[in-house]
Residue frames as a rotation matrix with the C-alpha (Angstrom) as fourth column:
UNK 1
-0.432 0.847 -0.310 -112.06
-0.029 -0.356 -0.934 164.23
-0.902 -0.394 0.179 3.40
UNK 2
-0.818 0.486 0.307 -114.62
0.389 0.074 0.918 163.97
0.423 0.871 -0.249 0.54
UNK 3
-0.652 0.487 -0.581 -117.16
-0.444 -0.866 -0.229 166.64
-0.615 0.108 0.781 -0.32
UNK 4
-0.912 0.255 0.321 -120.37
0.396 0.344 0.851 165.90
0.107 0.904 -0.415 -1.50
UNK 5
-0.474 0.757 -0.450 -123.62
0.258 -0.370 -0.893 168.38
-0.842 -0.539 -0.020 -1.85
UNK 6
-0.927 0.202 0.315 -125.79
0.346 0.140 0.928 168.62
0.143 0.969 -0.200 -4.21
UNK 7
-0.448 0.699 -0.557 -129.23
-0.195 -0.684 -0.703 170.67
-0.873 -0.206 0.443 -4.65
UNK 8
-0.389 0.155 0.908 -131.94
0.856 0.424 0.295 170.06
-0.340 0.892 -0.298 -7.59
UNK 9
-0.304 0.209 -0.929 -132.31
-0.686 -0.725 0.062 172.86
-0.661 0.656 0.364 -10.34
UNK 10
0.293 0.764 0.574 -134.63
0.550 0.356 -0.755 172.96
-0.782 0.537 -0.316 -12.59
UNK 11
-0.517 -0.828 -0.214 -132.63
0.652 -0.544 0.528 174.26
-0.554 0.134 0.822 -15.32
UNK 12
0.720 0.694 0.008 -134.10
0.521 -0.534 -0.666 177.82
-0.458 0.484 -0.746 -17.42
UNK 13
-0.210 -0.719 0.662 -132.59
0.972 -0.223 0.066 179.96
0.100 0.658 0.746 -20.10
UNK 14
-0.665 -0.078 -0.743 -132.30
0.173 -0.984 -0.051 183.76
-0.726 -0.163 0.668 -20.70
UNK 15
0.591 0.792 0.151 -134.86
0.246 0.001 -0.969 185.33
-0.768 0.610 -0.195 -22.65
UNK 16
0.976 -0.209 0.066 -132.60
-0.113 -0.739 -0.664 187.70
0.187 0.640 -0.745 -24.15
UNK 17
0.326 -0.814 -0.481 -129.09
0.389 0.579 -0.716 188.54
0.861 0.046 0.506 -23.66
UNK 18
-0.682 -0.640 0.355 -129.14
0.048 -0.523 -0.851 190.60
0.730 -0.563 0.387 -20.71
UNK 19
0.472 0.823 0.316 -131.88
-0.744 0.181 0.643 188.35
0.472 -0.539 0.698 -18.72
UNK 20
-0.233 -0.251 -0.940 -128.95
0.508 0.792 -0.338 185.55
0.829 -0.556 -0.058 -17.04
UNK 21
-0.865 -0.090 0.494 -129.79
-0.451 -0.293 -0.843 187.59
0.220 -0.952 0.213 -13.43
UNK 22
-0.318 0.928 0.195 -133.12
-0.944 -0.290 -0.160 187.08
-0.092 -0.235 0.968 -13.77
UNK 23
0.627 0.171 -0.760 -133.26
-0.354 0.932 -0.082 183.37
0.694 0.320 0.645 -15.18
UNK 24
-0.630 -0.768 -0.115 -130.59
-0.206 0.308 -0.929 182.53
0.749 -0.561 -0.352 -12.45
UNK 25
-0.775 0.414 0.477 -133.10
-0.535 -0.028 -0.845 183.64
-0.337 -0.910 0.243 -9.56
UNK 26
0.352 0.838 -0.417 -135.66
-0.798 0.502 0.334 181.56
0.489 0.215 0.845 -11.70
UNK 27
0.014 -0.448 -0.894 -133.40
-0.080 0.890 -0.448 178.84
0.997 0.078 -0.023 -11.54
UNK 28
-0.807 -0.589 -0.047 -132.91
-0.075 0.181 -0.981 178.89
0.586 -0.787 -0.190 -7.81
UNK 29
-0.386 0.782 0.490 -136.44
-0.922 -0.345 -0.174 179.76
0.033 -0.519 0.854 -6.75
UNK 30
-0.911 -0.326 0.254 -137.44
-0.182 0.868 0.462 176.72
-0.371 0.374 -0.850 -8.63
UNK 31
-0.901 0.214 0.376 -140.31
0.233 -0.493 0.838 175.89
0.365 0.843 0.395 -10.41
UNK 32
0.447 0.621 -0.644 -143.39
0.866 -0.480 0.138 176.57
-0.223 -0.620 -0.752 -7.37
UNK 33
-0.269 -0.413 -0.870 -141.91
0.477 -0.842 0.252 180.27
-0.837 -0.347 0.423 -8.60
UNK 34
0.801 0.582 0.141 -143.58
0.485 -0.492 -0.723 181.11
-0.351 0.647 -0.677 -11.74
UNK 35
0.788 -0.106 0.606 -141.59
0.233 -0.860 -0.453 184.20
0.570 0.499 -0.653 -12.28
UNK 36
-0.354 -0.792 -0.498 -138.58
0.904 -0.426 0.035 186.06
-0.240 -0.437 0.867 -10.58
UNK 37
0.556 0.830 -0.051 -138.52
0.744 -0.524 -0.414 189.94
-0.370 0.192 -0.909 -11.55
UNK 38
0.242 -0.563 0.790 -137.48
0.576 -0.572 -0.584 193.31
0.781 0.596 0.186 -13.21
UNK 39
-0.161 -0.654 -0.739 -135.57
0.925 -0.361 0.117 195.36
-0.343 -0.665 0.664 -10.90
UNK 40
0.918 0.312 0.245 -136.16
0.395 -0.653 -0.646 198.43
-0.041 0.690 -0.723 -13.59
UNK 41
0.608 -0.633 0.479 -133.78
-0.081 -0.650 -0.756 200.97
0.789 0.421 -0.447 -14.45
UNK 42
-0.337 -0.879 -0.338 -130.22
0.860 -0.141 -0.491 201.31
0.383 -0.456 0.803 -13.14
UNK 43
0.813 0.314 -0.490 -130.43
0.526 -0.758 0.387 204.75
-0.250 -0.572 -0.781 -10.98
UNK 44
0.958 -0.217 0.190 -128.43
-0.241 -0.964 0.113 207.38
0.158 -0.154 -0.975 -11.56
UNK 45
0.098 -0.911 0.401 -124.55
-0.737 -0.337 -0.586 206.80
0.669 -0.238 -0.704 -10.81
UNK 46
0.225 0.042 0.973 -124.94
-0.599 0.794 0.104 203.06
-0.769 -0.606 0.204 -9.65
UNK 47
-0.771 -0.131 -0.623 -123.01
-0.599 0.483 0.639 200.42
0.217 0.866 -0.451 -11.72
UNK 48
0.061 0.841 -0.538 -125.77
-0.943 0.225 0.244 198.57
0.326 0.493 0.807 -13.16
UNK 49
-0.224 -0.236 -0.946 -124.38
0.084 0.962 -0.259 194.82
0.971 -0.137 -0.196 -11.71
UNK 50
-0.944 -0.263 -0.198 -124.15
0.209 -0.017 -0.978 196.10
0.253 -0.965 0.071 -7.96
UNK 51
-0.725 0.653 0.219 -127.96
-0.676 -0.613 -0.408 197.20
-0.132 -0.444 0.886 -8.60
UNK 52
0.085 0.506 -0.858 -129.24
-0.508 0.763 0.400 194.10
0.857 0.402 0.322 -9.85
UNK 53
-0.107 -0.165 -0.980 -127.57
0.184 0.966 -0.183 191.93
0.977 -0.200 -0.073 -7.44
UNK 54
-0.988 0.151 -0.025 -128.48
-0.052 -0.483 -0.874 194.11
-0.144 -0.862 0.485 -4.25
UNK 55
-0.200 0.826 0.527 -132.38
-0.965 -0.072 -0.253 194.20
-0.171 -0.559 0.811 -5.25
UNK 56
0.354 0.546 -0.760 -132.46
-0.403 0.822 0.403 190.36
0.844 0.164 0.510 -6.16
UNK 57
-0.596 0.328 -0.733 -130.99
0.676 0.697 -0.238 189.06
0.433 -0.637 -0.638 -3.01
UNK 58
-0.890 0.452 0.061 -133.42
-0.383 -0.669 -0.636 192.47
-0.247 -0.590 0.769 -1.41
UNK 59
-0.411 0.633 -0.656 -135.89
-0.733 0.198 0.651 190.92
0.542 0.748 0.382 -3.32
UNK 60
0.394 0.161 -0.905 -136.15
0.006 0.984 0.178 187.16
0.919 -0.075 0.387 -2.46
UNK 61
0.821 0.002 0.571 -134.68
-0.571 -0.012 0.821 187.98
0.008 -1.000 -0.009 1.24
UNK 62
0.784 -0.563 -0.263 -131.43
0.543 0.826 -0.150 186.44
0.301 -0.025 0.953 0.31
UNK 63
0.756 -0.530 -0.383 -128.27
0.199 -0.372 0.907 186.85
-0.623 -0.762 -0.176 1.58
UNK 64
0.825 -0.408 0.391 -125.49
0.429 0.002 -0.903 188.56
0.368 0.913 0.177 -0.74
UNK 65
0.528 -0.836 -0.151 -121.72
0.160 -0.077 0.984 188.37
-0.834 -0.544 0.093 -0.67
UNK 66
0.980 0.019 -0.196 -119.50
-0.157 -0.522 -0.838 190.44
-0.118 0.853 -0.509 -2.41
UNK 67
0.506 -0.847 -0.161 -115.67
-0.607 -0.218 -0.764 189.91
0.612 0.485 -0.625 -4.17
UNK 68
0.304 -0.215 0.928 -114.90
-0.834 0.411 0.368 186.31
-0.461 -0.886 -0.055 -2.68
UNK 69
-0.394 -0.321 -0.861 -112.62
-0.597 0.802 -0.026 183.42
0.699 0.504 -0.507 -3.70
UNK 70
0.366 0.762 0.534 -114.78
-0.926 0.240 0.293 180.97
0.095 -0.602 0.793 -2.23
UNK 71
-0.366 -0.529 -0.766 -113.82
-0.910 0.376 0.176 177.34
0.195 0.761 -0.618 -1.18
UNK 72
-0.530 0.700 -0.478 -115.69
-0.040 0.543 0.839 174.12
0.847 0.464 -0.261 -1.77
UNK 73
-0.716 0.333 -0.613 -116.40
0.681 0.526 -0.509 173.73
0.153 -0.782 -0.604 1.78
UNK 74
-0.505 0.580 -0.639 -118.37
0.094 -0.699 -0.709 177.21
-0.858 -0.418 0.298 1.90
UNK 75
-0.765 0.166 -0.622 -119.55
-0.639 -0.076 0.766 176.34
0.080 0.983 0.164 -1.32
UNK 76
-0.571 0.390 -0.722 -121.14
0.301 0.918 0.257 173.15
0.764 -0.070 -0.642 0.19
UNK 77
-0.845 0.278 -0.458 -122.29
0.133 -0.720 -0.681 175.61
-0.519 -0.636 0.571 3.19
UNK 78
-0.746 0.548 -0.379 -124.51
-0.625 -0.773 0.111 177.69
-0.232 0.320 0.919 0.61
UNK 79
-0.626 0.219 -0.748 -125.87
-0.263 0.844 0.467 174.56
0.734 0.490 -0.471 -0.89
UNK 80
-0.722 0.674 -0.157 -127.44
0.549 0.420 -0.723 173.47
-0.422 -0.607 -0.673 2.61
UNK 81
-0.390 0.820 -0.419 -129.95
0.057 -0.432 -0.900 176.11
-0.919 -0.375 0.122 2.05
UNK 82
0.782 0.325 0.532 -130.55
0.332 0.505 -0.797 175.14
-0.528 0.799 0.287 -1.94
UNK 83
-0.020 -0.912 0.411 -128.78
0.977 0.069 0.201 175.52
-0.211 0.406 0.889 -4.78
UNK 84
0.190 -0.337 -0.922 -127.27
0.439 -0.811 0.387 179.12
-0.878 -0.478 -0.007 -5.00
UNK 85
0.770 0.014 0.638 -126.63
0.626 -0.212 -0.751 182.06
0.125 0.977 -0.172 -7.70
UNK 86
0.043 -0.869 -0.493 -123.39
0.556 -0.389 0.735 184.03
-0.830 -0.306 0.466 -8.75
UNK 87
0.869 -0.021 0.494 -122.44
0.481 -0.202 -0.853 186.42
0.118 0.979 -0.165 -10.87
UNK 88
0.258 -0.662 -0.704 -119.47
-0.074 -0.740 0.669 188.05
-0.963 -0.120 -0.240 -12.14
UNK 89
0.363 -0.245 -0.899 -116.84
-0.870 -0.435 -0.233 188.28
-0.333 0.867 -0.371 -15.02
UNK 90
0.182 0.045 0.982 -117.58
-0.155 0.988 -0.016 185.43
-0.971 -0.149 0.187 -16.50
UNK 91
-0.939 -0.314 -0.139 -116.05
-0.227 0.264 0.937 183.82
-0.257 0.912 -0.320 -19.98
UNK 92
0.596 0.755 -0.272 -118.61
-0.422 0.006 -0.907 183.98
-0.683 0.655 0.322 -23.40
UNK 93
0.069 -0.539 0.840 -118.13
0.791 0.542 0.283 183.14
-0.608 0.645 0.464 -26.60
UNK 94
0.734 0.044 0.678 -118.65
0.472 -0.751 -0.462 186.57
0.488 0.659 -0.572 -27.41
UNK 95
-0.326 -0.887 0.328 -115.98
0.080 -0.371 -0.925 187.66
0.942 -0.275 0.192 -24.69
UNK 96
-0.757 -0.449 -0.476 -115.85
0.557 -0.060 -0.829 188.35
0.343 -0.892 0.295 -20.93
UNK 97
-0.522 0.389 0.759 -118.55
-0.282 -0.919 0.277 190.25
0.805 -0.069 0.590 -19.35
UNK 98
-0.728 0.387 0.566 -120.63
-0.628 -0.045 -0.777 190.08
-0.275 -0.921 0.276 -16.00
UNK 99
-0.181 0.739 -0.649 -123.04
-0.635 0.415 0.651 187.23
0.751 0.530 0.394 -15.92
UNK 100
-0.074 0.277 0.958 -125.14
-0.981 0.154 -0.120 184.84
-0.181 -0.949 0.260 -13.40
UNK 101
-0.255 -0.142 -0.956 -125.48
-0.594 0.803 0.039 181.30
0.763 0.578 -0.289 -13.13
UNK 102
0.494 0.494 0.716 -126.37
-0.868 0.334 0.368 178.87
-0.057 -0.803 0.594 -10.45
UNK 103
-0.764 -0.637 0.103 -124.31
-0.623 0.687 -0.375 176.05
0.168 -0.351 -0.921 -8.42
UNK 104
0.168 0.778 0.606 -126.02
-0.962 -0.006 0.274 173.23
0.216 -0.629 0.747 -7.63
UNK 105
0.765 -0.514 -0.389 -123.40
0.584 0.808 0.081 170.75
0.273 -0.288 0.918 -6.98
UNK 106
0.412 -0.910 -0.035 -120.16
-0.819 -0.353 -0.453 170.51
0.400 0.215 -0.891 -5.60
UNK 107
0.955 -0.102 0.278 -117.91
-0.110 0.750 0.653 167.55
-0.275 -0.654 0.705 -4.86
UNK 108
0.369 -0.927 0.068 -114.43
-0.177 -0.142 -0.974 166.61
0.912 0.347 -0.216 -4.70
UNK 109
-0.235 -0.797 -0.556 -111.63
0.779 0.188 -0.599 165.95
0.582 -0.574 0.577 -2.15
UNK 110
0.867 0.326 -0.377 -112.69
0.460 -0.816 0.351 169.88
-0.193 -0.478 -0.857 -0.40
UNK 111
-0.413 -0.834 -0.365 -109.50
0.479 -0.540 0.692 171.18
-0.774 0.111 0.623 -2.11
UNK 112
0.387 0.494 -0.778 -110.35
-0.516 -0.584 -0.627 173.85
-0.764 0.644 0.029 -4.55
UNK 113
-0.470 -0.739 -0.482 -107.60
-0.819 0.161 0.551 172.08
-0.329 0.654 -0.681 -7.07
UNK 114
-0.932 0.226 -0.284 -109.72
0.154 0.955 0.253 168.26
0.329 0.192 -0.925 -6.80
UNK 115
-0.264 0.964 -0.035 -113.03
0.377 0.070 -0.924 169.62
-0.888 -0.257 -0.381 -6.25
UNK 116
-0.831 0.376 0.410 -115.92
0.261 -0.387 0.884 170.19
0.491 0.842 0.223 -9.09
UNK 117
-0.699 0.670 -0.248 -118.32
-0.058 -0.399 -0.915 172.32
-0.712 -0.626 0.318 -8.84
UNK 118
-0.312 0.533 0.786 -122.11
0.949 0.206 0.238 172.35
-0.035 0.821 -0.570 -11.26
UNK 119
-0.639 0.508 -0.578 -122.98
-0.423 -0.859 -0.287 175.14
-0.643 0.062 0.764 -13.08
UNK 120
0.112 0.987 0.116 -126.69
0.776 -0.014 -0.631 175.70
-0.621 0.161 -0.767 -14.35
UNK 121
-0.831 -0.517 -0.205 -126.20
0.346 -0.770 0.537 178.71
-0.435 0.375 0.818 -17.16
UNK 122
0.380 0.922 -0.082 -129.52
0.570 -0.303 -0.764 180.22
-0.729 0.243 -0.640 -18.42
UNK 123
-0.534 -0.357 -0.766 -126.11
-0.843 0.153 0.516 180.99
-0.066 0.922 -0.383 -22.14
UNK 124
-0.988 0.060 0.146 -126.97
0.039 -0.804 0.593 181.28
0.152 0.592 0.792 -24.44
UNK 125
-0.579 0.810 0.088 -130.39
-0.807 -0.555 -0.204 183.10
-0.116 -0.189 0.975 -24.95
UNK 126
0.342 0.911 -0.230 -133.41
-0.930 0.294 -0.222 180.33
-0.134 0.290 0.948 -25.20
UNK 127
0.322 -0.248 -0.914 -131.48
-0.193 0.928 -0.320 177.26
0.927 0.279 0.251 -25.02
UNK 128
0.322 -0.676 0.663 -128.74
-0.945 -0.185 0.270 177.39
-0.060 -0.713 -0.699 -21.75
UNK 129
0.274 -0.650 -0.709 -126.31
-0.398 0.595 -0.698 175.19
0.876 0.473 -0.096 -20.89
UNK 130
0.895 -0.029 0.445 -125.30
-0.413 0.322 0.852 172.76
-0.168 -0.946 0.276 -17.75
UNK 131
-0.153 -0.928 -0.340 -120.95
-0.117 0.359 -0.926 171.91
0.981 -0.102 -0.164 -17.20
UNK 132
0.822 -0.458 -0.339 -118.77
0.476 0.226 0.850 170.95
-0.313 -0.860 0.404 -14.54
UNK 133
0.736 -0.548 0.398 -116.09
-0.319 -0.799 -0.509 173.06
0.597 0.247 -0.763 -13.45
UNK 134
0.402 -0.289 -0.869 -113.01
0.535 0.844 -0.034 172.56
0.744 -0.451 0.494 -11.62
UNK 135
0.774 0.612 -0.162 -113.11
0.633 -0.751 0.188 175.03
-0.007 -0.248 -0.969 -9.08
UNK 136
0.357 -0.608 -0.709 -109.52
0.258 -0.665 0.701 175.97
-0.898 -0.433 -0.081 -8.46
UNK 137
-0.335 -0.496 0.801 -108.97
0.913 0.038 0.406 175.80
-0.231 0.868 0.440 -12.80
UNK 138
0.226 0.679 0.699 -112.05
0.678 -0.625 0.388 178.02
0.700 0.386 -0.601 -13.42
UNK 139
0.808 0.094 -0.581 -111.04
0.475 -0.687 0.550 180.50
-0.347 -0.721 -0.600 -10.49
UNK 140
0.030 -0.837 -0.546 -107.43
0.237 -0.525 0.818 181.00
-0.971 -0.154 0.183 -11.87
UNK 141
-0.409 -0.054 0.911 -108.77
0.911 0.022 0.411 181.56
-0.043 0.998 0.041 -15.19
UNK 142
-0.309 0.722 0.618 -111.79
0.144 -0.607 0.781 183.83
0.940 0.331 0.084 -14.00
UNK 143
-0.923 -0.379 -0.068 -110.28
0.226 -0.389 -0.893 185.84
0.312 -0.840 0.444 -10.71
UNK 144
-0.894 0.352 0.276 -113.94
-0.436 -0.823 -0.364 187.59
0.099 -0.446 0.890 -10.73
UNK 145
-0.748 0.497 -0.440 -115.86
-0.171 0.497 0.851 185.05
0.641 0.712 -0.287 -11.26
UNK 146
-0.103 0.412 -0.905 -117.41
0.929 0.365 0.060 184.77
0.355 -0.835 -0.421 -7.74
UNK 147
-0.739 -0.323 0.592 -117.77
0.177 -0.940 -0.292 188.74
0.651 -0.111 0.751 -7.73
UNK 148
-0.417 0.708 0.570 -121.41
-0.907 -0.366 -0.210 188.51
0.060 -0.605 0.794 -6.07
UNK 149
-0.767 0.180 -0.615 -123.12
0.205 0.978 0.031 185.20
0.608 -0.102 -0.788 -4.43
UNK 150
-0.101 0.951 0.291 -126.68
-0.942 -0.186 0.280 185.50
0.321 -0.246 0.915 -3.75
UNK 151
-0.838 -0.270 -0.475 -127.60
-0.098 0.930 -0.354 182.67
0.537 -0.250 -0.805 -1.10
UNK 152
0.391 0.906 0.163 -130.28
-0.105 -0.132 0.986 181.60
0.915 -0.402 0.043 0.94
């Protein structure tokens, strides 16, 4: 079998360093979207990731899945409906921490081991960055890495 899906992104960077949610949902809206938005303040006793990523897919009417080892074929799934945003504990060059990004490829054999997937990064601040991953390398590197997937 051979996997191929693919979605154009218009890639966009973070303003700052703690704007990749927001520049993700740019990225995906695409650019007929102007803008994405500010959730505001965490609330009270809510981790600050689980409130972002609950009012942006509440937001944009998307659909969000939580703490999944996804594989290419439901990757290629999400993709029907454009290209798609994730976040979790993703690798920095400053270290590890929660961050979003946006698929908008995947191809490969539909094993996770011979499949690649694009990422769209809106890292660093004012510049981002666009790789290929291999999905089953980058999963056993970065278990959480698929902690929340914000689809249409």
């Amino acid at each position: 079998m051979t996997l191929d899906a693919s979605k154009p992104v218009v890639p966009a960077s973070q303003p700052s360093n703690n704007t990749c949610y927001a520049a993700a949902a740019t990225m995906v809206l695409g650019p007929q979207a102007s803008t994405s938005f500010n959730p505001g303040p965490t609330p009270a006793g809510q981790a600050s990731d689980d409130y972002w990523a609950r009012s942006f897919a509440s937001q944009f009417s998307w659909t969000l899945e939580y703490g999944m080892t996804p594989m290419p074929n439901l990757l290629a799934n999400y993709l029907s409906g454009g290209p798609f945003w994730m976040a979790g504990n993703l690798p920095f060059p400053t270290g590890p921490g929660y961050h979003a990004v946006v698929v908008g490829a995947v191809w490969g054999t539909g094993d996770s081991d011979t499949s690649m997937v694009l990422i769209y990064d809106p890292w660093p601040p004012n510049k981002g960055d666009t790789y290929g991953i291999i999905l089953g390398d980058y999963l056993a590197q970065n278990p959480m890495a698929f902690r929340y997937t914000i689809h249409r």
